[in-house]
N, C-alpha and C positions, 0 to 999 in steps of 0.2 A: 158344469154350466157356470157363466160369469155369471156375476152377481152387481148388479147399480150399485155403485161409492155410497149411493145416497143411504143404502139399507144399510150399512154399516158405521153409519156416521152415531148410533148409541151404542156399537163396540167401543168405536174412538173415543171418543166423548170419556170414555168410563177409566180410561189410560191417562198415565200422565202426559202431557201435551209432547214432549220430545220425543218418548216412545212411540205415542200415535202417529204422530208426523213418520217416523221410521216404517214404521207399518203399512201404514200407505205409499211409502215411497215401494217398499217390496212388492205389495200387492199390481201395482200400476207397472211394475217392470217386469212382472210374470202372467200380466191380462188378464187375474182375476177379477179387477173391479174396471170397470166400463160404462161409460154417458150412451146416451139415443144419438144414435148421427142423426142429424137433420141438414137439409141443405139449405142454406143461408139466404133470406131476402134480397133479392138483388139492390135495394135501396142501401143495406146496410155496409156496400162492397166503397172501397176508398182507394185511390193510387196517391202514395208518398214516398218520395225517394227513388220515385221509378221502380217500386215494388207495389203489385196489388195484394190490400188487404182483403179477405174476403166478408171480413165484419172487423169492427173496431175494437171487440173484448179481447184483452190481453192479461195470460197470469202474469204478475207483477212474480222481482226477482224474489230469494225470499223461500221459496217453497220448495224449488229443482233447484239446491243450490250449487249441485256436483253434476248438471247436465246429464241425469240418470233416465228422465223419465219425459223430455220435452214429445215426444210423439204421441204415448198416451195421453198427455194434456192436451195436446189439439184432437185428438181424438172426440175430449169432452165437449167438444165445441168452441172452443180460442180461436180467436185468425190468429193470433201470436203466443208466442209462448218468451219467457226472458229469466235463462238460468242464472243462476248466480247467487250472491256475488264471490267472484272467484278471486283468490290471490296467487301470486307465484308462487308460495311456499305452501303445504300443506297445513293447520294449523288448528287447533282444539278449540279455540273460543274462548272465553270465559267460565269460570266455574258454576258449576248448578247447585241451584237449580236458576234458571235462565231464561225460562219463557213461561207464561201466567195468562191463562184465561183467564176471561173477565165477562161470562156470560151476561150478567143483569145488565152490563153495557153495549152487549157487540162489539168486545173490543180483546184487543192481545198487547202486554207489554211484550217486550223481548229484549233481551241483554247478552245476544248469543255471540256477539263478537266477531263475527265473517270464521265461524267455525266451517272450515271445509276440505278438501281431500288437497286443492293445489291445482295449481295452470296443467303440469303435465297427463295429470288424470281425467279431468274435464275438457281438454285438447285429444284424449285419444279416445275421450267416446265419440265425440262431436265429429272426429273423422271417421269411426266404424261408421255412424250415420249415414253421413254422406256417400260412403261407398255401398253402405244395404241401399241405399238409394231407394227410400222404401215409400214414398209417394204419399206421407201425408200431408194434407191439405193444412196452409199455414206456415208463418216464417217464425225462426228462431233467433234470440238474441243473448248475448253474453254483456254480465253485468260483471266488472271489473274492480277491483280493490285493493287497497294496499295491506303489507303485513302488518301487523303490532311492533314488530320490531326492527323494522326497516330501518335502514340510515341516508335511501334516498326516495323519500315520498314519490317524485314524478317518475324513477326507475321503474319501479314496480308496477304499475300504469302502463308505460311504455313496453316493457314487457308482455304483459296482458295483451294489449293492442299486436304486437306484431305475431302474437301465437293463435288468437282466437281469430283475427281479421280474415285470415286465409276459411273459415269452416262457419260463419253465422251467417246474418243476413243484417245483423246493424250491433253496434256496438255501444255501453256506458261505461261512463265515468262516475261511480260514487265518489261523493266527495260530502256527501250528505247525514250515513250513518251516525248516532251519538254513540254508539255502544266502541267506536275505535279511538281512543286521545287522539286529540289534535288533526280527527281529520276533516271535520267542519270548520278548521283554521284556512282549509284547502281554497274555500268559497270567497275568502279576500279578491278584488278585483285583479291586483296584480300578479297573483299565485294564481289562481283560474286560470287568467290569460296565457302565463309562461306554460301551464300546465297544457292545456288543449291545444295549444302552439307546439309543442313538444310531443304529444300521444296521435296528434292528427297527423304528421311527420312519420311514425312510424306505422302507423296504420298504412298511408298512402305507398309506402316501401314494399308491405306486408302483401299486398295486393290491388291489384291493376282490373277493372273500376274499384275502387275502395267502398265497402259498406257505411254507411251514417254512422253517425260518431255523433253519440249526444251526451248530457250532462243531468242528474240525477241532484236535485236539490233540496233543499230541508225547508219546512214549515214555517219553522220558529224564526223569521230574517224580516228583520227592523227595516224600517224604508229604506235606509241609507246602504242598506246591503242588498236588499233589491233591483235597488235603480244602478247600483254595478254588478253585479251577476246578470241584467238585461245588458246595459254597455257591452260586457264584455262579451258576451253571446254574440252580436252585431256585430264588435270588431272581427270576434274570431273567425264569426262563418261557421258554428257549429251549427249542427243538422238539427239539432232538437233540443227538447228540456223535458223532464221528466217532473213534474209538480204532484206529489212531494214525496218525499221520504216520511219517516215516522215521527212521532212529536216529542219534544220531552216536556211540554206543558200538561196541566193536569186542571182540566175542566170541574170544578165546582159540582158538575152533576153524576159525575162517577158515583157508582153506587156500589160494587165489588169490595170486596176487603183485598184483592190485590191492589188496589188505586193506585196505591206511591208505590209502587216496589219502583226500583230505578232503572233507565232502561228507553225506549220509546215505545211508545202509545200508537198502536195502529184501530183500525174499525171504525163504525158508525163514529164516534165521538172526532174522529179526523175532518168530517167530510165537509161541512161547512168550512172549517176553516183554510182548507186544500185547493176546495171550489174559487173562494174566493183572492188567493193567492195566483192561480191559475189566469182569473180576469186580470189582476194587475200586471201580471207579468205579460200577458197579451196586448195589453195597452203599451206596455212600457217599451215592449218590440214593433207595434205596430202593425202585430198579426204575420211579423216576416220569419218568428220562428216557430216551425211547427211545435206545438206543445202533447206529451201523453201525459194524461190526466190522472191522477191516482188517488184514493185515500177515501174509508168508508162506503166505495158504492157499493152497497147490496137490491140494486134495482134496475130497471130500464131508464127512470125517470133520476136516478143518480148519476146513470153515465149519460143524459140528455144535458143535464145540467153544466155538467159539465165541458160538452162538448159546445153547448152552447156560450158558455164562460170563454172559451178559444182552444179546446181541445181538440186534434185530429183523433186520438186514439185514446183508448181507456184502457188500465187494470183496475184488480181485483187482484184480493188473497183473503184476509181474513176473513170476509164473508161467509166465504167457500166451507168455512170448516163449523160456520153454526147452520149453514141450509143446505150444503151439499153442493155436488157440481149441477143438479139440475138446474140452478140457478142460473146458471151461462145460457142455459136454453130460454130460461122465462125473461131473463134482460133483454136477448137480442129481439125476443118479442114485442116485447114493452117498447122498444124504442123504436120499431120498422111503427108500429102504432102511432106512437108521438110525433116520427118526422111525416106517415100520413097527415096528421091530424091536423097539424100546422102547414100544410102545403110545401113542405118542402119533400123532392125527388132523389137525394140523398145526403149521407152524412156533407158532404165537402159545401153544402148550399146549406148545414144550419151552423157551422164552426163561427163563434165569435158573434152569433148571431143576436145574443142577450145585449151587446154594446147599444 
């Protein structure tokens, strides 16, 4: 008999965080552990990219980093699921210990370093996939990355793009992560632009209609990097933005004795400041590029806020690992609620809607 993720979350817990995570990866790709289907509010269903969402919770990359286990995630309940982040070369991370709960916060550093198996290993699940053509509900995306030891940052990007484009449903650009030197150099206006000019090129090669191509951005970005990461967005014509990656600021109210380890700061402690990056940068595009929203939601009323700030679509990740995945069920709840409550008839009629 399967067993709910959710009863097993004081197994996890009781492991060290890298272990656990492994654990569950095994359990979720052998169907011992399993969410409640429910089928989804019709309020909460979106079309973007010319793909229907059927709700707008999405796992953020991060957690399916080797596209092991994207089916059982939707499974949980996700309209989306976004493996990742992948590199060409297979590659170990950094040394551990590497990632740190921070229960008294809701929060997780991590300093894993795009630890993962490589483009060709997560290129040949992602095609068994497609050809089990196994019918679940929900689109998958691949989150893209370069190595540590690269000697041409946009190659490797480029790369990614023309292997993955053929087998998702949309594609990222990190350029966000702290835990890789020099690849938040990447977010300069001029380096973006050459970059997304160059990966959306190969994508378009890759495959004929080409999947969305978006851009995964960091927190921590002073106005004057802001207002050119929206420019270049505009110029380029990328599909989307991703608001935000992880923080390497370290809020005052941490309470953990992990606080400072080095690293980014994901969870509750993100979300205000995500949110509100999220509006500016909607302002700054003028609502012309779609935004998914990320960082701290563990509610309905987080991913409202959200979307309400100028989000089409929302993740979630560290949440998941202090309440479990039934959490995905009590969000899309909470928020078919809220866009009653406010008269609005679905997600696309409250996006940007705080302005």
């Amino acid at each position: 008999m399967r067993a709910p993720l959710n009863l097993a979350l004081p197994l996890l817990h009781a492991l060290p965080p890298e272990r656990a995570h492994r654990l569950a990866i095994r359990a979720l790709s052998t169907g011992l552990l399993r969410g409640p289907a429910a089928e989804d509010p019709p309020s909460l269903a979106i079309t973007l990219w010319g793909r229907r969402f059927s709700n707008p919770i999405g796992l953020a990359a991060g957690f399916d980093k080797n596209a092991e286990v994207p089916d059982a995630m939707l499974g949980l309940g996700f309209g989306f699921v976004e493996t990742g982040t992948i590199t060409p070369r297979p590659q170990a991370g950094n040394p551990k210990p590497r990632l740190f709960r921070l229960p008294e916060d809701e929060a997780l550093i991590n300093r894993l370093g795009f630890n993962n198996d490589g483009l060709i290993a997560a290129a040949a699940r992602l095609q068994r996939r497609r050809e089990r053509s196994s019918g679940a509900v929900g689109l998958i995306g691949a989150n893209i990355g370069k190595n540590r030891d690269t000697l041409d940052d946009a190659a490797d990007f480029v790369q990614g793009a023309r292997m993955l484009a053929p087998l998702v449903d949309y594609l990222v650009i990190n350029v966000s992560s702290p835990n890789t030197p020099g690849l938040r150099e990447l977010q300069r206006k001029s380096t973006i632009t050459r970059l997304i000019e160059r990966v959306m090129a190969a994508r378009d090669q890759a495959r004929n209609p080409p999947p969305p191509l978006l851009v995964k951005i960091a927190p921590d970005l002073e106005p004057e990097a802001r207002a050119d990461l929206a420019e270049a967005a505009l110029y380029t014509g990328i599909d989307g933005l991703i608001i935000a990656n992880t923080t390497v600021a370290r809020p005052e109210t941490l309470r953990s004795r992990h606080a400072h380890e080095p690293g980014g700061l994901s969870g509750k402690p993100l979300l205000a400041p995500s949110t509100a990056l999220i509006a500016d940068i909607y302002r700054r595009t003028k609502g012309r590029v779609p935004i998914i929203g990320v960082g701290g939601v563990a509610s309905g009323l987080d991913a409202y806020a959200k979307i309400r700030a100028g989000a089409s679509l929302v993740q979630l990740y560290t949440a998941l690992l202090y309440r479990g995945p039934g959490l995905v069920r009590a969000i899309k709840q909470d928020l078919a609620q809220a866009l009653n409550r406010d008269g609005f008839t679905g997600i696309s009629a409250a996006i940007g809607s705080a302005h």
